[in-house]
C-alpha positions as CSV (number, residue, x, y, z in Angstrom):
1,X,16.6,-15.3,4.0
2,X,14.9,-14.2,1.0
3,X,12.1,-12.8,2.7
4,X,14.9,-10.7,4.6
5,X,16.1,-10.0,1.4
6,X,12.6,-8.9,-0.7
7,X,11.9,-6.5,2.7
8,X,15.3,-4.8,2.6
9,X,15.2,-4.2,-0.9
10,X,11.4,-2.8,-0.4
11,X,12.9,-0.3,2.9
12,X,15.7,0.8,0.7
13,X,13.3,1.9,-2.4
14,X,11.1,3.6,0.7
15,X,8.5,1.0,0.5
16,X,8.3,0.4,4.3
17,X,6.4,2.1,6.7
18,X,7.1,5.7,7.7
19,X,5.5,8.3,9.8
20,X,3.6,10.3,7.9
21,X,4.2,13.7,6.7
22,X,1.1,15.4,8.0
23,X,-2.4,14.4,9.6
24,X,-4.1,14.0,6.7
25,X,-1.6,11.6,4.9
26,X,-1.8,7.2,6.0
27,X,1.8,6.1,7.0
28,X,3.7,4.5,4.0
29,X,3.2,0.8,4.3
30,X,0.3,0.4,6.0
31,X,-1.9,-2.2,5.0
32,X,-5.1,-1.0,2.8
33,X,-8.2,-2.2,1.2
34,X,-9.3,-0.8,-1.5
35,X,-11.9,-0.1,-4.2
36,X,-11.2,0.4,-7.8
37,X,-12.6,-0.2,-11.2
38,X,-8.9,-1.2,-12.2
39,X,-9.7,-4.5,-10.6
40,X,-13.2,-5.2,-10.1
41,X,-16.3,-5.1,-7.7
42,X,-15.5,-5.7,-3.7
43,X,-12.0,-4.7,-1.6
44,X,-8.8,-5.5,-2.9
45,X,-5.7,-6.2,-0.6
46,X,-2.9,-4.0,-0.8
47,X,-0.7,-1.7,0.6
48,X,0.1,2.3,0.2
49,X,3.2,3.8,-0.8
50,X,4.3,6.8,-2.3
51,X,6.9,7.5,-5.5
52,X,10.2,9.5,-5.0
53,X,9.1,12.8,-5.9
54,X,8.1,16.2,-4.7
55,X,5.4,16.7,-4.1
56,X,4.7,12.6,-3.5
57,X,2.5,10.6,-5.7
58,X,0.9,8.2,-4.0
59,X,0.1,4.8,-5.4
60,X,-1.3,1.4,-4.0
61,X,0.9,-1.7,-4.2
62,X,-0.6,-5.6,-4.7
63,X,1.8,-8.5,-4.2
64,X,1.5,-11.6,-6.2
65,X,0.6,-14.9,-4.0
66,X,3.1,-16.7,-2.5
67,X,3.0,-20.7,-1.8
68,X,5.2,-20.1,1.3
69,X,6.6,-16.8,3.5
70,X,10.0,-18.3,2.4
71,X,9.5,-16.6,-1.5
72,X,10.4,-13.0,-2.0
73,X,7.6,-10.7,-2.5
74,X,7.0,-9.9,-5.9
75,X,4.8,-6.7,-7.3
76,X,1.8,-7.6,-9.0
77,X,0.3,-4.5,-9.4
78,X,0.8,-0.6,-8.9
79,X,-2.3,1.8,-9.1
80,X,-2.5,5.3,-8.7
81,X,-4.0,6.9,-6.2
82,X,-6.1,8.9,-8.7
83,X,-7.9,5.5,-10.0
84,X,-8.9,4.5,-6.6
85,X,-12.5,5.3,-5.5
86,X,-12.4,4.1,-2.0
87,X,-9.5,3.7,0.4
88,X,-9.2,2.3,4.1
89,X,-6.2,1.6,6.3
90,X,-5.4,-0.3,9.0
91,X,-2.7,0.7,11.6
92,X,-2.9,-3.2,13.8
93,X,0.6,-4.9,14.8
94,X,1.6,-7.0,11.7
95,X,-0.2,-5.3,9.2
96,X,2.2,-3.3,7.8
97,X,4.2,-4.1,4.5
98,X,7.8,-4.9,6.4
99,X,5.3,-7.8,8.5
100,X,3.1,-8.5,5.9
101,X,4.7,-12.2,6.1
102,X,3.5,-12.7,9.5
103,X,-0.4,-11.6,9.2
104,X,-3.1,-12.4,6.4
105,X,-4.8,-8.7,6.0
106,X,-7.8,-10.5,5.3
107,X,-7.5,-12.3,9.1
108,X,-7.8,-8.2,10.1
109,X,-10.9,-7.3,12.7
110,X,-13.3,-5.2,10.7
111,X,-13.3,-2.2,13.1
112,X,-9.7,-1.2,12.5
113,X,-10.4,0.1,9.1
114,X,-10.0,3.9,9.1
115,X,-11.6,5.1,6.0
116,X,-9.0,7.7,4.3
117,X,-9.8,11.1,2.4
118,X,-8.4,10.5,-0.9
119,X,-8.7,14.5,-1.8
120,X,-5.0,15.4,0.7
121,X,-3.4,12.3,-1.3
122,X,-4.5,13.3,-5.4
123,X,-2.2,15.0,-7.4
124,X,-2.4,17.8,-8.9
125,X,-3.2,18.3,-13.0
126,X,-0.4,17.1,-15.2
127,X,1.8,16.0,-11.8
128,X,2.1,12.1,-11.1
129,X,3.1,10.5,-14.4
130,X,4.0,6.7,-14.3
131,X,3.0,4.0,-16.1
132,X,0.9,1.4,-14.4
């Protein structure tokens, strides 16, 4: 029930998956690894979203651990899209954010990772203020 819970709360703050708005832009949701200084050498686990705001800012979600897919899902990080250096997404049944609880991304085949073109996704000077 709480998972049920944590993944309405997430669809009503638009953190599900979506269609996205043109060719160039990953779906909301979609499960990501990523590269960025923020956290270290290697790919980090995470998935993409986007704030509330026109035009979007995009930013990368990380969730803390869980012991079991009973707990809620709880943010551990948000980074901008501007601080990540290398971004790939993967589009397989389950690895989206509203299934997340079903499928480990790091159980996901290496050859469905799409490598994205950050430039369509950065935001323009002085647009995209948050805190991270």
């Amino acid at each position: 029930m709480l998972v049920k819970t944590a993944l309405a709360g997430l669809f009503l703050y638009g953190l599900v998956a979506t269609e996205p708005a043109d060719a160039n832009t990953p779906p909301i949701g979609a499960g990501t690894r990523f590269q960025t200084h923020i956290l270290g050498p290697g790919w980090h686990r995470g998935f993409i979203n986007q704030l509330r705001t026109a035009p979007p800012c995009y930013i990368i979600i990380t969730f803390k651990p869980r012991i079991s897919q009973d707990q809620p899902l709880r943010v551990e990080r948000t980074i901008p899209i501007n601080r990540i250096e290398r971004l790939q997404i993967t589009t397989v049944p389950g690895a989206s954010m509203q299934e997340w609880d079903r499928l480990d991304l790091f159980t996901v085949s290496e050859d469905s990772w799409q490598e994205v073109d950050l430039d369509p996704l950065l935001p323009a000077k002085n647009e995209c203020h948050f805190e991270e």
